[in-house]
PQR file with spaces between the fields and no chain letter, atoms N, CA, C, O and H, PARSE charges and radii, in Angstrom:
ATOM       1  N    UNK     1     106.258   90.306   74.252 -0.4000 1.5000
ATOM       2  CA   UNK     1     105.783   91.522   73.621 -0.0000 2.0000
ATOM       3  C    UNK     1     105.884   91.375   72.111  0.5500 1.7000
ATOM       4  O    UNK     1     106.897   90.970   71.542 -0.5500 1.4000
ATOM       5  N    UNK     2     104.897   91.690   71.580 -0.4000 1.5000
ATOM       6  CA   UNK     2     104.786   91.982   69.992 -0.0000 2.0000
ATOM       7  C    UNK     2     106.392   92.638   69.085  0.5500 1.7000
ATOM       8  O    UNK     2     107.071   92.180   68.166 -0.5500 1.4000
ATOM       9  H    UNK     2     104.074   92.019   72.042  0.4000 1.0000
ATOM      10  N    UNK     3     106.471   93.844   69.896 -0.4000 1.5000
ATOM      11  CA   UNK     3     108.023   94.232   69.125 -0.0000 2.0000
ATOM      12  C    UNK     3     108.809   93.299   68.799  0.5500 1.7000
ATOM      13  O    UNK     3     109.082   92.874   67.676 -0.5500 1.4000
ATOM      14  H    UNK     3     105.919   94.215   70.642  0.4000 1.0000
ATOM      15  N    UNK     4     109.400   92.785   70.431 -0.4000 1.5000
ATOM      16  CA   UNK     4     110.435   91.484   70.741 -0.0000 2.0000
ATOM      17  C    UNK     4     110.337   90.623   69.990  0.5500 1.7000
ATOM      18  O    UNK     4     111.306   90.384   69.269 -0.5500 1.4000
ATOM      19  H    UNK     4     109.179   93.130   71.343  0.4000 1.0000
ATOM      20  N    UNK     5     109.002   89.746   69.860 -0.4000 1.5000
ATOM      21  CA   UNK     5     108.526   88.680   68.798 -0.0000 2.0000
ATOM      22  C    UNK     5     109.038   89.604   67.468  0.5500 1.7000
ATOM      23  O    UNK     5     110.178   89.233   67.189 -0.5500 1.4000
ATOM      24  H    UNK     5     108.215   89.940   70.446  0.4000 1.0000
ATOM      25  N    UNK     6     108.604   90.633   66.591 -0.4000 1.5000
ATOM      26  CA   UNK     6     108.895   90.904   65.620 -0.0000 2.0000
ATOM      27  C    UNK     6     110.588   90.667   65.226  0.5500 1.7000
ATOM      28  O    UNK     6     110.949   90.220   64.137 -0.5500 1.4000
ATOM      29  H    UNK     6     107.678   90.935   66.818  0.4000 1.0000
ATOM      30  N    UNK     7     111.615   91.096   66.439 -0.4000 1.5000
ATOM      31  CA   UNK     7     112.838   90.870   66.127 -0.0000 2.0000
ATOM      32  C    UNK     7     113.133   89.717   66.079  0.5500 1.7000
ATOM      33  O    UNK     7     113.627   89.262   65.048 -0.5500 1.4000
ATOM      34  H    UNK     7     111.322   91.459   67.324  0.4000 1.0000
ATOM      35  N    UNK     8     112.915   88.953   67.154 -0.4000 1.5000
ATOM      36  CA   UNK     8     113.274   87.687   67.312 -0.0000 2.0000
ATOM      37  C    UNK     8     112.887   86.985   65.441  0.5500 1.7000
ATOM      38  O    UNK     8     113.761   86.456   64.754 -0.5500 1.4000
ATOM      39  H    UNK     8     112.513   89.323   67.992  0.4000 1.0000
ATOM      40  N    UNK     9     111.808   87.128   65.101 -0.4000 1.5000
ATOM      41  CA   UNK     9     111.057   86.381   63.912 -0.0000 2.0000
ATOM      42  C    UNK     9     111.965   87.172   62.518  0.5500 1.7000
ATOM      43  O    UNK     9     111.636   86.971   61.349 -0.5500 1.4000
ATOM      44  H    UNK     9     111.098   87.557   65.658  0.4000 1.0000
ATOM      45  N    UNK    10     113.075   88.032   62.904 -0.4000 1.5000
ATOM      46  CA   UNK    10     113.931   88.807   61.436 -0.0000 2.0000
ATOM      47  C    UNK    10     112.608   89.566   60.383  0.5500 1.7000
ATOM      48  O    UNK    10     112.689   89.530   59.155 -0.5500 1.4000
ATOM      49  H    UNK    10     113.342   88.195   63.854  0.4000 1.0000
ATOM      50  N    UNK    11     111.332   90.285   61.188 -0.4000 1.5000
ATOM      51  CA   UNK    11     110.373   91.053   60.732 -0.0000 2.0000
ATOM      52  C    UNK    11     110.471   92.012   60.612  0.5500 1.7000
ATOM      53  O    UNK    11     109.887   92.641   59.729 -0.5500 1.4000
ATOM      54  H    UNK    11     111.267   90.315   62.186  0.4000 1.0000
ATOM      55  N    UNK    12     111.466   92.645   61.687 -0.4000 1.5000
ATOM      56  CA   UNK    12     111.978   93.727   62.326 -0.0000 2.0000
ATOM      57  C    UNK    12     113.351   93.587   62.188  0.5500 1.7000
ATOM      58  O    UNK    12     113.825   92.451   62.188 -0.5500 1.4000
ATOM      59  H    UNK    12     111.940   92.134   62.404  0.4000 1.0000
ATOM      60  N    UNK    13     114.297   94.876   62.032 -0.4000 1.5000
ATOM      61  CA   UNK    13     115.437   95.100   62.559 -0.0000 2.0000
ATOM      62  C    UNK    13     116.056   95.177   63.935  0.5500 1.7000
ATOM      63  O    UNK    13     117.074   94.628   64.355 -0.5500 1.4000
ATOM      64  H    UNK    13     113.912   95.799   62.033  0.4000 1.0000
ATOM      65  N    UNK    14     115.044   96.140   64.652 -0.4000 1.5000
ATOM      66  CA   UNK    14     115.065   96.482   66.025 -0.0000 2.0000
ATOM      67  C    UNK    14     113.948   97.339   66.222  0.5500 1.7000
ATOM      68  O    UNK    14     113.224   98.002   65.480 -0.5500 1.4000
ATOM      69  H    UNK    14     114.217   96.586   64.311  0.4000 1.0000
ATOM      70  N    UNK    15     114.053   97.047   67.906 -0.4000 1.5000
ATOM      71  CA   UNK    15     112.353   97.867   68.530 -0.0000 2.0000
ATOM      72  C    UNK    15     113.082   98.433   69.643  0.5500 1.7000
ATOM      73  O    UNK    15     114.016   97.999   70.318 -0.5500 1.4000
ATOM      74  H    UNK    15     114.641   96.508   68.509  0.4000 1.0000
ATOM      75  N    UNK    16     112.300   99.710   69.669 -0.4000 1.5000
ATOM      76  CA   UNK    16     113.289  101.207   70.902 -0.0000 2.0000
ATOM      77  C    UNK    16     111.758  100.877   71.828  0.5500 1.7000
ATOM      78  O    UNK    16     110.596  100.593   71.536 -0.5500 1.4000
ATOM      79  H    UNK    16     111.542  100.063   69.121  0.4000 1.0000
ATOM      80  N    UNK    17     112.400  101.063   72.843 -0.4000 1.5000
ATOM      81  CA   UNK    17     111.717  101.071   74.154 -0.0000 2.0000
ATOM      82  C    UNK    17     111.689  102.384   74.868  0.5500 1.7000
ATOM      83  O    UNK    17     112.471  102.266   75.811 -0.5500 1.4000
ATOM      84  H    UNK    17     113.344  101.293   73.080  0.4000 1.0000
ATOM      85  N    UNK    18     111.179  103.541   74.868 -0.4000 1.5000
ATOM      86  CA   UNK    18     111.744  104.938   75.452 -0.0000 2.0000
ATOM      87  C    UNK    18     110.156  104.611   76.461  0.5500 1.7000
ATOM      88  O    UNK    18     109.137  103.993   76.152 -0.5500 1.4000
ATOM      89  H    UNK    18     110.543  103.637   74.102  0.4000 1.0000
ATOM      90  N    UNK    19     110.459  105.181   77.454 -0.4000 1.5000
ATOM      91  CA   UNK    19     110.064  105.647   79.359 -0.0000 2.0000
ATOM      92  C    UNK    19     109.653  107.033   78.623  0.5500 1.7000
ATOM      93  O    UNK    19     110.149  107.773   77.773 -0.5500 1.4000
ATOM      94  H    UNK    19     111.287  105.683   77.705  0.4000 1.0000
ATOM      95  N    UNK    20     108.160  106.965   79.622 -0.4000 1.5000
ATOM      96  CA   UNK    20     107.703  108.245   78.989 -0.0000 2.0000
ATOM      97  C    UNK    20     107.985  109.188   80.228  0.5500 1.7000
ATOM      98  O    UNK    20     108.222  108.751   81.354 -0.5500 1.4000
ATOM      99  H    UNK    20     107.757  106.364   80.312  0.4000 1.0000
ATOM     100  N    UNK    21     107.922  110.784   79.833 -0.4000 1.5000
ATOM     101  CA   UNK    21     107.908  111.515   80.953 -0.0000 2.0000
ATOM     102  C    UNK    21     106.723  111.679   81.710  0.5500 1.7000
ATOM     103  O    UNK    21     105.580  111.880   81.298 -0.5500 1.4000
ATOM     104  H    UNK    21     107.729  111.138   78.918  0.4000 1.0000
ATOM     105  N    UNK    22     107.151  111.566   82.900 -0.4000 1.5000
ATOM     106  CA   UNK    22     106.314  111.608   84.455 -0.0000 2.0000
ATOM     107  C    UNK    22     105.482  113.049   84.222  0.5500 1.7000
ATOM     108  O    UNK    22     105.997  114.037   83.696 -0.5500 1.4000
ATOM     109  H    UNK    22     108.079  111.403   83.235  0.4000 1.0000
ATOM     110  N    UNK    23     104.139  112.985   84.697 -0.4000 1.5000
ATOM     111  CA   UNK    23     103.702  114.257   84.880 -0.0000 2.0000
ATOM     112  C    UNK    23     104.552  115.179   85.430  0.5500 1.7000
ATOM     113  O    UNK    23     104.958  116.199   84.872 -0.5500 1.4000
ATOM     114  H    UNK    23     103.721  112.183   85.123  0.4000 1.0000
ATOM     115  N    UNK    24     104.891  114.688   86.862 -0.4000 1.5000
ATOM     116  CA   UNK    24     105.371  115.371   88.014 -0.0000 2.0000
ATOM     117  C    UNK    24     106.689  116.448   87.487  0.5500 1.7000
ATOM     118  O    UNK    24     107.064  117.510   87.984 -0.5500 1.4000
ATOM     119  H    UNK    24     104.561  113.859   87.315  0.4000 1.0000
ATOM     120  N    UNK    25     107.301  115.537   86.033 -0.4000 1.5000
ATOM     121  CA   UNK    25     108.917  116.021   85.429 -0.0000 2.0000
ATOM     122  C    UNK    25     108.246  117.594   84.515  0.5500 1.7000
ATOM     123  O    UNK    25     108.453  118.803   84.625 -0.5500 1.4000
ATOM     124  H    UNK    25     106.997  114.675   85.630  0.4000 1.0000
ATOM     125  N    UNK    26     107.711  117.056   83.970 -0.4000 1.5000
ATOM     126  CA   UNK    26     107.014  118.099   82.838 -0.0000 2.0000
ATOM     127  C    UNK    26     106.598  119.265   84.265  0.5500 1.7000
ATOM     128  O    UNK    26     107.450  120.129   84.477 -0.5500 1.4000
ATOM     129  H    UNK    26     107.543  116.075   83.880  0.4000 1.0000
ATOM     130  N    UNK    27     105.570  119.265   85.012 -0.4000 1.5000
ATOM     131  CA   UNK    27     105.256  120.522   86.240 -0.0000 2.0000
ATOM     132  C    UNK    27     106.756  121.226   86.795  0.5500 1.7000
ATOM     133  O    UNK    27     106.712  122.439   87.003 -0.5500 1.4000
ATOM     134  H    UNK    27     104.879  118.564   84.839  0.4000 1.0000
ATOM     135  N    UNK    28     107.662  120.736   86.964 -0.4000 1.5000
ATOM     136  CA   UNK    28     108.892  120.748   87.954 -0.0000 2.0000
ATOM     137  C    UNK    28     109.490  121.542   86.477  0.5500 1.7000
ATOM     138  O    UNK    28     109.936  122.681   86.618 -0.5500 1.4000
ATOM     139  H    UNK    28     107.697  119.751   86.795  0.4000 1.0000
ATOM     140  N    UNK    29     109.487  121.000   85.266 -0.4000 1.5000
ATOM     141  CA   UNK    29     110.245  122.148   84.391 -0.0000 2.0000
ATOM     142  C    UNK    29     109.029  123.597   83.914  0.5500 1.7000
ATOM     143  O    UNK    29     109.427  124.541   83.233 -0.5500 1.4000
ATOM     144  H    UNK    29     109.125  120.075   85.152  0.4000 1.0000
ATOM     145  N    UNK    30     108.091  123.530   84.245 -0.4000 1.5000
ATOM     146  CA   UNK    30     107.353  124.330   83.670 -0.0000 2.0000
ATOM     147  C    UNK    30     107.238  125.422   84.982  0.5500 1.7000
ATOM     148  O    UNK    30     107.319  126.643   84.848 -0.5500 1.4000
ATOM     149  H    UNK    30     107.768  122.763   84.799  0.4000 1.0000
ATOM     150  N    UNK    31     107.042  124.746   86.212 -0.4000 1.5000
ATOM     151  CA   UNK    31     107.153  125.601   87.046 -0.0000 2.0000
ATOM     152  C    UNK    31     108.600  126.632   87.481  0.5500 1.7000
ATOM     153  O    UNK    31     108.634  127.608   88.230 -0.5500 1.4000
ATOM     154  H    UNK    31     106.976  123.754   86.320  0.4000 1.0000
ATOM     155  N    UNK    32     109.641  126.023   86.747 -0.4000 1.5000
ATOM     156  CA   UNK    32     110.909  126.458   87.093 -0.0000 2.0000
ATOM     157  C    UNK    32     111.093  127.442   85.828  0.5500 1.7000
ATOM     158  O    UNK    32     112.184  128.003   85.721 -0.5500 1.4000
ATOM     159  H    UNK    32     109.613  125.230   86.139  0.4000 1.0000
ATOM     160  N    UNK    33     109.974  127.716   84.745 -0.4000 1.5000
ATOM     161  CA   UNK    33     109.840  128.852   83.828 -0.0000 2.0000
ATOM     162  C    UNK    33     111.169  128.237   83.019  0.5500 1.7000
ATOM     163  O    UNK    33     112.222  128.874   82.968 -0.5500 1.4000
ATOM     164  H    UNK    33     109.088  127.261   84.831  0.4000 1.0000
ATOM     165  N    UNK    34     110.979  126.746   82.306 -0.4000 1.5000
ATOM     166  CA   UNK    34     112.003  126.473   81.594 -0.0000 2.0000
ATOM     167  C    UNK    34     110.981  125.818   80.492  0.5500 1.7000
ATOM     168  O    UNK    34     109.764  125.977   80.410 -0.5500 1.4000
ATOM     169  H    UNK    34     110.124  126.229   82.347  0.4000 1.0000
ATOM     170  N    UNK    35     111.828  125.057   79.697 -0.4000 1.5000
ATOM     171  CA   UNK    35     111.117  124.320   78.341 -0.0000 2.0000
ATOM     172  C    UNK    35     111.386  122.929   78.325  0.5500 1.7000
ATOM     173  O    UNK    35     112.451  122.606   78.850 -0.5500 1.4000
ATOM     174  H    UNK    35     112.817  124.928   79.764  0.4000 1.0000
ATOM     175  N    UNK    36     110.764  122.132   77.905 -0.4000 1.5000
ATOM     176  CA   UNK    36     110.948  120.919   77.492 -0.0000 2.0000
ATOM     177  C    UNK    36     112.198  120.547   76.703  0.5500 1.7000
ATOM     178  O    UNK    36     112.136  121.129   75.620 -0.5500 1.4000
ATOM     179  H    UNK    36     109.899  122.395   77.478  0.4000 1.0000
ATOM     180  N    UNK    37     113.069  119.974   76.782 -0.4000 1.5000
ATOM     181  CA   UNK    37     113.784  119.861   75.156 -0.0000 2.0000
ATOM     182  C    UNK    37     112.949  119.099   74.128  0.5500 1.7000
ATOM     183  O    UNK    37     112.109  118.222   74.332 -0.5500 1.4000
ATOM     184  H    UNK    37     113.120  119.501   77.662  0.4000 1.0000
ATOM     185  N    UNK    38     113.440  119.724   72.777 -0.4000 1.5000
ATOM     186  CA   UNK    38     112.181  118.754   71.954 -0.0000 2.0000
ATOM     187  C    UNK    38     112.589  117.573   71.658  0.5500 1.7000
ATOM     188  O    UNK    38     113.738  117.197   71.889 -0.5500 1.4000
ATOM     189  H    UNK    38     114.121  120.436   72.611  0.4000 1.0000
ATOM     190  N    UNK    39     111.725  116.880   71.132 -0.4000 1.5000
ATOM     191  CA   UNK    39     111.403  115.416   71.265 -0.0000 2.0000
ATOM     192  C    UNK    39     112.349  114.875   70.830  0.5500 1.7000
ATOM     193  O    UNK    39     113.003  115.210   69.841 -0.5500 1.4000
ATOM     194  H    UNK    39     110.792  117.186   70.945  0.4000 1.0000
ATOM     195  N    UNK    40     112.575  113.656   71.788 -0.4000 1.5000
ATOM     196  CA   UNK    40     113.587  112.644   71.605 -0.0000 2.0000
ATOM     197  C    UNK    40     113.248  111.800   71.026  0.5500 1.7000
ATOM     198  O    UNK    40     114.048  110.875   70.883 -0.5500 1.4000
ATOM     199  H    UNK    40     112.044  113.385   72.591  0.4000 1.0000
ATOM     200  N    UNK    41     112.048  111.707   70.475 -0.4000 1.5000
ATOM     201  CA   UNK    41     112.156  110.355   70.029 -0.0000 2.0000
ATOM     202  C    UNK    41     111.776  110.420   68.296  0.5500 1.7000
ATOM     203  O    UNK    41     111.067  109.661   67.634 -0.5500 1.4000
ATOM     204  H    UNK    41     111.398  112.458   70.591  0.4000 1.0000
ATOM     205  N    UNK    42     112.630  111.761   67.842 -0.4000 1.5000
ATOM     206  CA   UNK    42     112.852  111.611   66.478 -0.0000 2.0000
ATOM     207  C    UNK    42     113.407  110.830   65.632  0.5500 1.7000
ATOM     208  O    UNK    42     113.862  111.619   64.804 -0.5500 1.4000
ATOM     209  H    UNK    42     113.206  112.377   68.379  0.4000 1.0000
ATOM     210  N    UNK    43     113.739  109.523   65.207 -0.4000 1.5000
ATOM     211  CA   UNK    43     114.282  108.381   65.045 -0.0000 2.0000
ATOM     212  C    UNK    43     114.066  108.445   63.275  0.5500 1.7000
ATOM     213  O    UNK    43     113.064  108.868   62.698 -0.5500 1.4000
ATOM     214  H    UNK    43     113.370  108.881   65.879  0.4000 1.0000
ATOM     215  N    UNK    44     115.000  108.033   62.801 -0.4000 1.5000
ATOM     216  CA   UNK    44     115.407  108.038   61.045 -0.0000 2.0000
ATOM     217  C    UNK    44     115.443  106.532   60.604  0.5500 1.7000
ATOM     218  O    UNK    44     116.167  105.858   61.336 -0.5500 1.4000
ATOM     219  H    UNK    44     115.814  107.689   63.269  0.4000 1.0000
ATOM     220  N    UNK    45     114.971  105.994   59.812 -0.4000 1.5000
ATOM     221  CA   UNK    45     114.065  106.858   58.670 -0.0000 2.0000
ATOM     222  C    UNK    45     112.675  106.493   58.773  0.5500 1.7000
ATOM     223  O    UNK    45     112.019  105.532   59.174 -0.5500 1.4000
ATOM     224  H    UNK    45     114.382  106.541   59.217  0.4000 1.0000
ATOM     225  N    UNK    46     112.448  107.783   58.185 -0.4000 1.5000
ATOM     226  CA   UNK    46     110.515  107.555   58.524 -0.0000 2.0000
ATOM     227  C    UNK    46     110.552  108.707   57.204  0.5500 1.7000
ATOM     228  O    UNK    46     111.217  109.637   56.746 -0.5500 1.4000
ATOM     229  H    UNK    46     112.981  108.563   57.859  0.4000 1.0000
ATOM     230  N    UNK    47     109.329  107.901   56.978 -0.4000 1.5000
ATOM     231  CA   UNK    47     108.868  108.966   56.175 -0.0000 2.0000
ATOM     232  C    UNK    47     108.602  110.756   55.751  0.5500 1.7000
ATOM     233  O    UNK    47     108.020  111.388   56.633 -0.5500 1.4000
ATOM     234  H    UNK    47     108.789  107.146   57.349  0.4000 1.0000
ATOM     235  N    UNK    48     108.949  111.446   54.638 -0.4000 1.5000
ATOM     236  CA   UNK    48     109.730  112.869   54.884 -0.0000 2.0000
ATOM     237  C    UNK    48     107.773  113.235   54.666  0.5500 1.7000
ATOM     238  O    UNK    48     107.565  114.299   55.249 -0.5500 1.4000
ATOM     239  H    UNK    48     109.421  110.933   53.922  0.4000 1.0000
ATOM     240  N    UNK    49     106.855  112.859   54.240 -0.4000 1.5000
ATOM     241  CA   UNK    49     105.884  113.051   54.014 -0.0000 2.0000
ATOM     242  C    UNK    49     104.498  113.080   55.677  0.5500 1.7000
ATOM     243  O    UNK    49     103.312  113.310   55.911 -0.5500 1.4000
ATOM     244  H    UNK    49     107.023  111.994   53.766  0.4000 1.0000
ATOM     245  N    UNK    50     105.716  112.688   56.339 -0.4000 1.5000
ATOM     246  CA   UNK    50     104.804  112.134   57.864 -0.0000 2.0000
ATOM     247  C    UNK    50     103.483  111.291   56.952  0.5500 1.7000
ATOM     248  O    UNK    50     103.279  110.843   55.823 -0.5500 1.4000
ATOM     249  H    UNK    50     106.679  112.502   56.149  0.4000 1.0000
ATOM     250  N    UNK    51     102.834  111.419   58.194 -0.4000 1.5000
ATOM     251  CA   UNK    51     101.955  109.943   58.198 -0.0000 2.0000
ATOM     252  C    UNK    51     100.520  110.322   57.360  0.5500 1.7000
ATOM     253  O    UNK    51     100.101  111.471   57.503 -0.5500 1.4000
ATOM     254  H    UNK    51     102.999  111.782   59.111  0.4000 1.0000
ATOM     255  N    UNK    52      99.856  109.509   56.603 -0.4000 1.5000
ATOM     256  CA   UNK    52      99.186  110.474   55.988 -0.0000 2.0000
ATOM     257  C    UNK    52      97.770  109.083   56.251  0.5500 1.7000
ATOM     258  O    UNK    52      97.816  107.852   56.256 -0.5500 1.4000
ATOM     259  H    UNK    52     100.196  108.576   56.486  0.4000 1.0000
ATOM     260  N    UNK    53      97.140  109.647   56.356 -0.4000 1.5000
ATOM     261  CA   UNK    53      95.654  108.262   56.409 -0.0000 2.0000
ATOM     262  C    UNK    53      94.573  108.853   55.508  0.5500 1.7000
ATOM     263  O    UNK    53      94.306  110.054   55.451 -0.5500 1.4000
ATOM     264  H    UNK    53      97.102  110.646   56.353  0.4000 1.0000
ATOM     265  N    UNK    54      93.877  107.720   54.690 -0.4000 1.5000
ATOM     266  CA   UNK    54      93.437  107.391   54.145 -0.0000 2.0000
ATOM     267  C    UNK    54      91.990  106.180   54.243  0.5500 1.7000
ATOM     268  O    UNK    54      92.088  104.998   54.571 -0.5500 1.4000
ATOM     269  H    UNK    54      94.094  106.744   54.736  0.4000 1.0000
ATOM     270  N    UNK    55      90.191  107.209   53.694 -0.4000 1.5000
ATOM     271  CA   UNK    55      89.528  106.566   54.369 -0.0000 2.0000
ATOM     272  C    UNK    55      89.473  105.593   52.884  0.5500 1.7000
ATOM     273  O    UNK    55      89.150  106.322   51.946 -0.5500 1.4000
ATOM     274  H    UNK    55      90.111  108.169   53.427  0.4000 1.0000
ATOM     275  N    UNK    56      89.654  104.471   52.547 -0.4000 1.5000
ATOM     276  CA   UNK    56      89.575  103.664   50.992 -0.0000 2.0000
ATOM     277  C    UNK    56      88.083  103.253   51.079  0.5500 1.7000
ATOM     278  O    UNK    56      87.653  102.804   50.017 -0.5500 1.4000
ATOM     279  H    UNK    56      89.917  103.879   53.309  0.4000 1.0000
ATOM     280  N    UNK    57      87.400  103.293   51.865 -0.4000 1.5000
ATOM     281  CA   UNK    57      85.742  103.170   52.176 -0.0000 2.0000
ATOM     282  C    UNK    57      84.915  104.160   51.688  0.5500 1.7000
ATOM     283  O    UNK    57      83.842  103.826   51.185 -0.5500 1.4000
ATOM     284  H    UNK    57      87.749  103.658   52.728  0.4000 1.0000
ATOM     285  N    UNK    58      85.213  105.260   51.746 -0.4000 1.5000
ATOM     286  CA   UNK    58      84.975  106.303   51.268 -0.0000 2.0000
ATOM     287  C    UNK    58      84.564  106.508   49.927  0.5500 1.7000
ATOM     288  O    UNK    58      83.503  106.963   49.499 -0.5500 1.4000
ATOM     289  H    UNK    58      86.085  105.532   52.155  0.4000 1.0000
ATOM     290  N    UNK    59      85.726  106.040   49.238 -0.4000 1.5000
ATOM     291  CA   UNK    59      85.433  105.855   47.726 -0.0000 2.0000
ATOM     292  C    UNK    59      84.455  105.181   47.249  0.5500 1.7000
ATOM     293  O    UNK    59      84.061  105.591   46.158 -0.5500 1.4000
ATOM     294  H    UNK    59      86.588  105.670   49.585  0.4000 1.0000
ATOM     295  N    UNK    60      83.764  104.029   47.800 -0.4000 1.5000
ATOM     296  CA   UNK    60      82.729  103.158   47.746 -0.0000 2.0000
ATOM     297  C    UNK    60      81.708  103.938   46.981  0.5500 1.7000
ATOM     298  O    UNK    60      80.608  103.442   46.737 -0.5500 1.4000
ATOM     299  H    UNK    60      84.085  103.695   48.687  0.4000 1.0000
């Protein structure tokens, strides 16, 4: 896998592997009139600006 290679090669620090939730998990809490907890996979540091894209073609 691309991540793995990135660590292995010192490109990377480390690569998170998170299992996504099952349809079936998400129906079973929604039907039981509960909530999701929010997202786990908030991970530090990232940018405080979130992700911002840019068309540089555009300018042409």
């Amino acid at each position: 896998m691309e991540a793995m290679q990135s660590v292995d090669a010192s490109e990377a620090a480390m690569a998170l592997f998170v299992n996504a939730t099952r349809p079936d998990e998400v129906m079973q809490v929604a039907l039981a009139g509960q909530q999701m907890p929010q997202k786990g996979t908030y991970f530090y540091p990232k940018l405080l600006s979130g992700t911002v894209l840019y068309d540089l073609q555009a300018e042409q």
